[in-house]
N, C-alpha and C positions, 0 to 999 in steps of 0.2 A: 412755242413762244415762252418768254421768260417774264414774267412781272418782278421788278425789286420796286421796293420802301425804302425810306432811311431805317426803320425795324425791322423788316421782315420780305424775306424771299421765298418766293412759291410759284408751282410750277400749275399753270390751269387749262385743264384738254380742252374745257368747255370753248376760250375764248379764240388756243388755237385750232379747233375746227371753225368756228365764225368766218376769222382771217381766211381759212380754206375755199371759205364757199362764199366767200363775196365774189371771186370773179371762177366761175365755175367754167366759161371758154377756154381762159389761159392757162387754166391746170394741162388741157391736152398737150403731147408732144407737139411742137414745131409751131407753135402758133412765138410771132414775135412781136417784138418790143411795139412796131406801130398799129398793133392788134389792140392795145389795152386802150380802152376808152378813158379822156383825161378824166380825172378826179371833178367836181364842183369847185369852180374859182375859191370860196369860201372857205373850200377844204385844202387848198394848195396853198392856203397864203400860210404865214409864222403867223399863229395866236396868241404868244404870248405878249402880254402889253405889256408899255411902261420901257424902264430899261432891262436890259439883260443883257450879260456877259459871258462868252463860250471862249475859254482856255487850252488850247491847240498844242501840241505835240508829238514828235514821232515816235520813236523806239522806247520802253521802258525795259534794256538788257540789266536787269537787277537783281543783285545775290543777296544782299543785306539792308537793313534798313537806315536812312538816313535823314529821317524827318528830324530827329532831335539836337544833329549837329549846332554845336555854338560857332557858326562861322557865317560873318554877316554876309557874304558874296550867296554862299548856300541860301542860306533862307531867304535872301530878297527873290532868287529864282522861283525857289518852292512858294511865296507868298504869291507869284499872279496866278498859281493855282489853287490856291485854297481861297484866297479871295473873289476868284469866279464863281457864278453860279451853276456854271455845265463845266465841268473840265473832263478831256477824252484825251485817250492816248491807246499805243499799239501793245500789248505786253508779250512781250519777245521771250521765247523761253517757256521753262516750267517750272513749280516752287512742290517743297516735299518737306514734311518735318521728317529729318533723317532718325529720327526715335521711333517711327512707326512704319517709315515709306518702306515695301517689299514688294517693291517693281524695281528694275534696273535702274542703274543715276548714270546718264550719258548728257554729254554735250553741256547747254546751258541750264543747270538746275539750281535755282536759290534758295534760301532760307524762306521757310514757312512763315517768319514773321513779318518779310514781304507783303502780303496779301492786307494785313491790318496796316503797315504802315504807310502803303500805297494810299488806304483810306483817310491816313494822318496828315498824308501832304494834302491832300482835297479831289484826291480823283474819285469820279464818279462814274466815267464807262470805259470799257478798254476791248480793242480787239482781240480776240484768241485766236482769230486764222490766220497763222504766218508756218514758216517754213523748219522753224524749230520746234512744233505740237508733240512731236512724238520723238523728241530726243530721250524723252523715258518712257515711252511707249502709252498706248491706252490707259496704262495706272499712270504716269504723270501727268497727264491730259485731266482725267479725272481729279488729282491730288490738287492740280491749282484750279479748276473750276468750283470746287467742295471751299478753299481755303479763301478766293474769292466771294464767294455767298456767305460764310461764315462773316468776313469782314465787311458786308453788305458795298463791293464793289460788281456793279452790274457788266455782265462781260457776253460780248455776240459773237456767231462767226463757228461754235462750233457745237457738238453736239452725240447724242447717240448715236442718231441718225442723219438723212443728208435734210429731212424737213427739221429738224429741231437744229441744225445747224444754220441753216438759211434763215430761218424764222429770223423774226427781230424781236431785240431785248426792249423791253421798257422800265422807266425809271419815272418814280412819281416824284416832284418839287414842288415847293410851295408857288412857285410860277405857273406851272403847268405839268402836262405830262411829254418828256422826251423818249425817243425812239432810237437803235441805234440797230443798224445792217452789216455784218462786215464779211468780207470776202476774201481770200488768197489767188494769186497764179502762179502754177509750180515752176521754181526753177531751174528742172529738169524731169526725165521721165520721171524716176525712178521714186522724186517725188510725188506724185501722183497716187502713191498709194498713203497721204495724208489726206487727201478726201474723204468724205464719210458719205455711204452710198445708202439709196432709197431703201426702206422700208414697204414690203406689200403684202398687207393682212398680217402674218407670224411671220415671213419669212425677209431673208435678208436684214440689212440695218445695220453695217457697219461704221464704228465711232469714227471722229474725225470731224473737218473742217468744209465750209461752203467753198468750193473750188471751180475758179475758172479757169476751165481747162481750154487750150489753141492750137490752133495748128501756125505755121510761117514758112513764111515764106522771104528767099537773100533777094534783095534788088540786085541787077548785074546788067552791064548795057551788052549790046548785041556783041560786040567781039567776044565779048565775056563767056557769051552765051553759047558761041558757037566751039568757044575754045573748050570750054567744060564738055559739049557736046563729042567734041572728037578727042578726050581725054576717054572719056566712057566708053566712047565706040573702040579706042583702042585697047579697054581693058578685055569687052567681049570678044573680041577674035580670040582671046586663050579659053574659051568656054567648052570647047571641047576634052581640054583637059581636064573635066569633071564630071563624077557618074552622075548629080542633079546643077545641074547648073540653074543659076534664077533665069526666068523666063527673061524674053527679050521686050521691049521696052513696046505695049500695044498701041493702041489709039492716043499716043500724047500730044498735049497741044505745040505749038508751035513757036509760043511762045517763056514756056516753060520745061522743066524736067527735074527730074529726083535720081541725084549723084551718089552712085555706091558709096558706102562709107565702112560699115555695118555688116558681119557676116546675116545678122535679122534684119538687117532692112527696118529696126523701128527705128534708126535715131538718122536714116538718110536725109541730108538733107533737099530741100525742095528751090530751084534758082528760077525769079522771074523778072523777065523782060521788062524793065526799065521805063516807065510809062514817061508823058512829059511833065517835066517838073520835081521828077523823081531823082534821086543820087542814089548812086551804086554803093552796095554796101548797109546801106538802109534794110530795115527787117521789115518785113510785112504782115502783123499779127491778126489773127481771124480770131476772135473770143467762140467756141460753142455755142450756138444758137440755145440748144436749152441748158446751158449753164447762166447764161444771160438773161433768156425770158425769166428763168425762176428767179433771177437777184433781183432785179429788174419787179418783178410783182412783189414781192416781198417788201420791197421800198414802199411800193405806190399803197400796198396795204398799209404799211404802216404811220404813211402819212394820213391817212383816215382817222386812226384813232389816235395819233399823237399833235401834238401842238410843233412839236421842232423836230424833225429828223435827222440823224446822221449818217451818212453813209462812209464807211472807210473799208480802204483796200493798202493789203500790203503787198506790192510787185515792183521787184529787183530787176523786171526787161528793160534792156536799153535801148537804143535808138538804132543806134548801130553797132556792126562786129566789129567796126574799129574804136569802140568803147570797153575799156575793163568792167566783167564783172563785177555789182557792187559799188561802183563807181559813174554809174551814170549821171549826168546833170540836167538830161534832156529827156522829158519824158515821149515815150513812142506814143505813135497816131492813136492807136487802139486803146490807149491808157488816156488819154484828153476823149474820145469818143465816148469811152465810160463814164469818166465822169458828167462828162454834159446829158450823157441819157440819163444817167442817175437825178441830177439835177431836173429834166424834165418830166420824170415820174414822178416826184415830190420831193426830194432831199432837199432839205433845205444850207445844208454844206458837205463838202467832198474831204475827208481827211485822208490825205495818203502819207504811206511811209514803204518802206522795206530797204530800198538804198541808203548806204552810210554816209551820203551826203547830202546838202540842199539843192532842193529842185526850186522852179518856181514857181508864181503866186497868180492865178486867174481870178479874173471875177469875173462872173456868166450869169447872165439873167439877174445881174444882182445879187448874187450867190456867189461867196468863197468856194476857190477847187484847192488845196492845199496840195501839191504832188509833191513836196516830199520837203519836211521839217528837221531831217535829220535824227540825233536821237539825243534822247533827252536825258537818259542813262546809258553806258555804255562799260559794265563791269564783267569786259568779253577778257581778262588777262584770270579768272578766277578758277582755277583750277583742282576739286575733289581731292585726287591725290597727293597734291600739294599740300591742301589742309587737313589731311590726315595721315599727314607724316609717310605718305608711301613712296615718296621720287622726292627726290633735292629740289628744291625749287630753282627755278629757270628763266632769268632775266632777258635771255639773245634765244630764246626759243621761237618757232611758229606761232604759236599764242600769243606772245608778249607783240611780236610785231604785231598782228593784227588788231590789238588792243588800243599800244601807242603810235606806231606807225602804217594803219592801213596804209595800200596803196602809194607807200612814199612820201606821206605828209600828216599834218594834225588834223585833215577837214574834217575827218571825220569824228574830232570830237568836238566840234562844233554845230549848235544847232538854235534853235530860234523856239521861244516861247509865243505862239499868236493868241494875242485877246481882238475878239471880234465882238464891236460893240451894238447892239441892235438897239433901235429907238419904236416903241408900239411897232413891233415886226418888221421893221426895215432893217438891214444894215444901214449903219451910219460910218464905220469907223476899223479900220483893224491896225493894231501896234503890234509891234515888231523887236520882242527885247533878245539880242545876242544873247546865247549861253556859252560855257565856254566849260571842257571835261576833267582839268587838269591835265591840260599836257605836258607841264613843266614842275609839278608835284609828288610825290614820293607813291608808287601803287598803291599803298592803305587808301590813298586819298582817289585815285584815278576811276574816272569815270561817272562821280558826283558833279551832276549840275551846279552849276555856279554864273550868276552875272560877270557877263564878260568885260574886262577893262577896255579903256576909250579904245586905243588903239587895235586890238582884235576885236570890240563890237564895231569899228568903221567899217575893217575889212570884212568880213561878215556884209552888212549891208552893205555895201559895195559891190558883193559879190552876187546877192539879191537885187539890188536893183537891176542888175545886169540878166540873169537867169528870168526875173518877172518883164522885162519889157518885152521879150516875142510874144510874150501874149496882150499886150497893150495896157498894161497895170505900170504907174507911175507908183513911186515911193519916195515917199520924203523925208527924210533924215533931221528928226529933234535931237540935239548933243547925242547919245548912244540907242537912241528908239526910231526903227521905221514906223513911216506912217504911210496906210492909204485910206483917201476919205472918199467917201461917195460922194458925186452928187445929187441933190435929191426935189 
């Protein structure tokens, strides 16, 4: 577990053994989520009185710092974050001062001065479980975690070990004391080894992130089923033509089956039978039982000793295979089930992110689920080599599209600042300000938040309102600000 101050960061066994042993049941393997006994109403409710304001967004993909720009679009963005009193966000990436860093520099790695300027805009906790941790491996992992505590930015989600990963961070304010949990789902195997595994006595303890790890399953209706089925079967009549052939297909249900893909068989996938109410094509995601129980207690612990919790997860699964990667809008069943368990163990808001566009806006139990805010910097055209004179630089390159043109459009440099306004622990209020990345701006500039104008902050909300009403959230549109109000 992590305590930060606005002075001072430190690390204390004492308080996370405590956390350990308050629920001494759910430590065992397999014990699940309707095992944990609720908290005291007392302890579940937001303590913090008065007013308070929690400042929401997704992605921070940042190389350089950009608190001091003279550009009033810039700063009106960056002002609903330094004017909150909780602001949280995802930090995508990893930051290294290249004067000392000797670990390798891959993927997304920014300036070290990142970490203090993050502090300048007004962030106060940020996720480190996502999918980019070890783009410069264990020492970059380390280099932004050290450069973040340096700049007293409180950061959860990853760790030594898989307990110091999971644990929750705390931050002390002059309101109270907040909590923050965060989590990844890999997206793909081979991801998987961005997890950071358990520690037992000396042994084990591999660094990395809180990972929830799944299995899925493809919706397919019965023709589907039967078709894949006698696809298979005509692969195995050539099984003789091999000194091991894979075993033939034993006890399987009837409903289902796992289709060669894979000369390993780990990446087979699994096709099931169509229930009612179900569409083909749909994924069916099962979260790990104890990757869950452990997120899951770690929450409800740390609603215990915190006044406000936040739970955030970054996961890129979509809904369906006939969704782009990265491109989802719709978040899958298994990702709304997390959040509302999260919600029920104590969280008292859901922040998500990892897709490059917006999802949308729940309110459960009176509780914000954010599933996906978009990103709120996005300086993915930044390329190492580039800036050290080693390759020409490259305007029609793979990078540069995904930078300016994901996916075939700007969405994804568009993204949404949420202030959530709480009155004596209630939600009362969440606004809704369009940001907008530079998509019609020169690179220097691209990727810097910015207040979005009338015209792309409509469409934007517009496009919000549309994505928040499956889940029964109204918004209301002030000149360029959504609004949803509680009733109370």
């Amino acid at each position: 577990m992590l305590i930060v101050s606005e002075s001072r960061t430190f690390r204390s066994r004492v308080l996370s053994l405590l956390l350990l042993a308050t629920l001494p049941l759910c430590s065992q393997p397999g014990i699940t989520q309707t095992s944990l006994a609720p908290l005291n109403p007392r302890d579940m409710a937001m303590t913090i009185p008065g007013d308070f304001t929690l400042a929401s967004v997704g992605d921070l993909m940042m190389r350089r710092p950009a608190s001091q720009l003279v550009d009033d679009a810039v700063q009106a963005a960056l002002r609903l974050i330094r004017e909150a009193d909780l602001a949280v966000a995802n930090m995508e990436g990893e930051l290294a001062d290249l004067r000392k860093f000797d670990g390798p520099l891959n993927g997304f790695v920014g300036s070290h001065e990142v970490a203090a300027d993050l502090k300048a805009i007004g962030f106060d906790m940020v996720n480190r479980a996502q999918n980019h941790l070890l783009d410069s491996e264990v020492e970059g992992m380390f280099s932004t975690n050290a450069l973040l505590d340096e700049a007293g930015v409180a950061h959860a989600g990853t760790g030594n070990n898989l307990d110091a990963a999971a644990a929750p961070v705390f931050l002390e304010l002059a309101q109270g004391r907040v909590a923050m949990v965060g989590m990844h789902a890999p997206l793909m195997l081979e991801h998987r080894r961005l997890g950071a595994t358990a520690q037992i006595g000396n042994l084990g303890g591999r660094p990395g992130l809180n990972m929830l790890n799944y299995s899925e399953a493809i919706i397919v209706s019965e023709e589907q089923l039967a078709s894949l089925k006698r696809v298979r079967d005509q692969f195995l009549e050539f099984r003789s033509n091999y000194d091991n052939p894979r075993p033939l297909p034993g006890d399987e249900p009837s409903n289902s089956l796992r289709f060669p893909a894979s000369s390993s068989g780990s990446e087979d996938p699994t096709y099931r039978l169509a229930r009612s109410g179900e569409t083909p094509g749909t994924i069916d995601y099962t979260i790990r039982e104890s990757d869950l129980s452990r997120t899951l207690r770690s929450i409800r612990n740390a609603k215990r000793y915190a006044d406000f919790v936040v739970a955030t997860a970054h996961i890129h699964q979509g809904q369906s295979v006939l969704e782009q990667m990265h491109l989802s809008t719709k978040p899958p069943e298994f990702y709304i089930d997390l959040a509302h368990q999260a919600i029920d163990v104590g969280a008292d808001v859901f922040v998500g992110h990892g897709v490059q566009l917006l999802r949308g806006i729940e309110i459960y139990k009176g509780k914000p689920i954010f599933y996906g805010l978009g990103e709120f910097f996005r300086q993915a055209h930044w390329s190492l080599q580039e800036l050290l004179a080693q390759t020409d630089a490259n305007q029609q390159g793979g990078l540069q599209n995904f930078a300016r043109n994901f996916g075939g459009s700007t969405q994804s440099l568009e993204s949404l600042v949420a202030v959530s306004h709480y009155e004596d622990g209630e939600l009362a209020e969440i606004r809704l300000y369009p940001t907008e990345l530079g998509s019609d701006g020169p690179d220097s500039r691209l990727g810097i938040p910015r207040l979005a104008a009338a015209e792309k902050a409509q469409e934007i909300l517009a496009r919000m309102q549309r994505l928040s009403r499956d889940f029964g959230t109204q918004i209301a549109v002030q000149g360029n600000v959504g609004v949803i109000r509680l009733s109370r």
